[in-house]
N, C-alpha and C positions, 0 to 999 in steps of 0.2 A: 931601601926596602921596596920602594915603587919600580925598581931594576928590575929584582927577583920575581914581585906578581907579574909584569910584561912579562919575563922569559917566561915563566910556567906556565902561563897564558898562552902564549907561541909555543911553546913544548906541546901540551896536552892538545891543542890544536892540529900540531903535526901530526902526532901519535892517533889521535881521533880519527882524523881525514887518510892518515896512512892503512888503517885499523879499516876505516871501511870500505877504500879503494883495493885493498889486498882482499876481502872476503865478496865483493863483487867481482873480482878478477875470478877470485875461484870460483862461483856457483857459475861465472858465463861459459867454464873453461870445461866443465864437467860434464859428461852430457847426460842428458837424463836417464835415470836405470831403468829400462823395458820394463813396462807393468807384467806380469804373468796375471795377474787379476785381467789386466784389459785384454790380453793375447784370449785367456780362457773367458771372458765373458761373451765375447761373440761365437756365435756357431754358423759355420756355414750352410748356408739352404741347401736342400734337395734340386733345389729349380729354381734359376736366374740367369741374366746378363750380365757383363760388363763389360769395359773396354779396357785393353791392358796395353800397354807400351814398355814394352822391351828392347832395352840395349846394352850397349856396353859388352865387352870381351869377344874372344870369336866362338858363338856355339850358333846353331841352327836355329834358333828361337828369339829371333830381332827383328822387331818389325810393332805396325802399329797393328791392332787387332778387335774386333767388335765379338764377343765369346757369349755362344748360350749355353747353359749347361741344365742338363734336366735328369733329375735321377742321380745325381752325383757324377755325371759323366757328361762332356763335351760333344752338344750333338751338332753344334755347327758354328765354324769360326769364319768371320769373314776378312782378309786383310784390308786396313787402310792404306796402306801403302804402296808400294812395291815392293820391299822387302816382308814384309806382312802377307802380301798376295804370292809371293815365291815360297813363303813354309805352308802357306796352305794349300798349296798348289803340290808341292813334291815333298814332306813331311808331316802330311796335317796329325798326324797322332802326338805331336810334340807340342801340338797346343794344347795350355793345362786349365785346369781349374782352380778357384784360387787357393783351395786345398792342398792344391800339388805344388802351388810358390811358396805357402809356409810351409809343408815336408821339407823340403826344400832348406828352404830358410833352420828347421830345427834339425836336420844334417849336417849342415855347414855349423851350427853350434854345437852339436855332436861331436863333429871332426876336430874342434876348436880352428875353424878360419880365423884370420885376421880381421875380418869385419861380416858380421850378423845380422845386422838391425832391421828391423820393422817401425813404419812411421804409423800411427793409427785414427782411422777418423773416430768424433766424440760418438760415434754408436759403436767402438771398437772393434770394426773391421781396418784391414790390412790397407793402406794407403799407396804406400813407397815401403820395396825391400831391396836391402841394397848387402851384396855380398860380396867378398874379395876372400877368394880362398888364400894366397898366401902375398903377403904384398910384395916381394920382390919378384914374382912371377908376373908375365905378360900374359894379359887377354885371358885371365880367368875370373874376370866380375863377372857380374849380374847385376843389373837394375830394372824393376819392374815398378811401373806406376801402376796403379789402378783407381780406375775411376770411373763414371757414369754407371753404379752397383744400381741395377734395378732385380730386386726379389720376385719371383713370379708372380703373377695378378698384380704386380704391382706399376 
């Protein structure tokens, strides 16, 4: 009888530790579902900076970038880079606002791309968007960082 409690003991054991390693495995494996609460809680200002960093795929818009925007329109980009200093130098109207990465971003989930996502900072603006129109296709990502978000007067 003292056989049976040990095995049951190491059974339920197993089955425990398997039970909870199999439901860790899946919440690491899943990745979080995009808040629409968090997308729609933030509104973009009329008037602010920030700095965007764009790369990834071949399009005219890669480069590091210091962005003002006033009015809802981009009234002056500055590049950090070199590749940054060359769009704004021969395509400056292709630098956006950050209104114009989530457009962006909610076309590419329109189209249904192979990858959408928005990373969001705890005030619910736009972090990291990262896009892959079709994954067997070459050089048509997108990834945008954004960062140093200052709101105007501020």
């Amino acid at each position: 009888m003292t056989a049976v409690r040990v095995r049951a003991r190491v059974v339920f054991r197993a089955v425990l530790v398997g039970g909870l390693v199999c439901a860790a495995a899946g919440c690491a494996d899943e990745p979080e579902p995009e808040s629409e609460a968090t997308a729609a809680s933030w509104r973009e200002p009329d008037s602010y900076a920030y700095t965007l960093r764009s790369s990834e795929g071949e399009r005219s818009l890669i480069g590091a970038f210091r962005i003002t925007v006033r009015d809802g329109a981009v009234v002056k980009a500055v590049g950090l880079d070199d590749s940054g200093r060359r769009v704004v130098d021969d395509v400056p109207d292709t630098v956006p606002t950050i209104g114009d990465l989530l457009a962006e971003w909610e076309q590419a989930r329109r189209e249904d791309a192979d990858t959408a996502e928005v990373e969001y900072a705890r005030d619910g603006r736009p972090e990291r968007i990262s896009l892959d129109w079709a994954e067997n296709a070459i050089d048509d990502e997108a990834l945008y960082v954004i960062s140093d978000f200052e709101p105007a007067g501020g």
